[in-house]
C-alpha angles and dihedrals in degrees: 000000000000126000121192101201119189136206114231109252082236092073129097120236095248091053091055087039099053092045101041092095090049097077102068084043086051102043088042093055085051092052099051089044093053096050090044094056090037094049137033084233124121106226127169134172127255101212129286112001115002135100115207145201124175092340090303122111125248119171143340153218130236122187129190118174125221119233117202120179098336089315131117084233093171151319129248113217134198121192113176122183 
């Protein structure tokens, strides 16, 4: 599954900057929460970009961003189970 998230034009550079690297934590946090809640499976996440399950990897995340006249404008992510 891909998701193309994009920062508001309202916002400054160093606020897009500073929470760029957020979006694969965040999306990473979601993932291991819905397949816990889906499954009876204990799953975690090994930083920055992989899904787990008993100590076996499951799934991962992959994050471009997307540069738009000299502006971080957003940033595509894959995540694959």
């Amino acid at each position: 599954v891909s998701f193309f998230f994009r920062f508001p034009a309202k916002c400054d550079n160093d606020f897009v900057n500073s929470n760029a690297p957020n979006v694969t934590k965040v999306l990473a946090v979601a993932a291991v929460d819905t397949l816990q809640w889906a499954t009876d499976q204990k799953f975690g996440i090994k930083w920055p970009n992989d899904i787990v399950c008993s100590g076996c990897k499951v799934g991962g995340i992959l994050a471009r961003a997307v540069p738009f006249n000299g502006r971080l404008e957003g940033i595509i992510v894959d995540i694959g189970i």
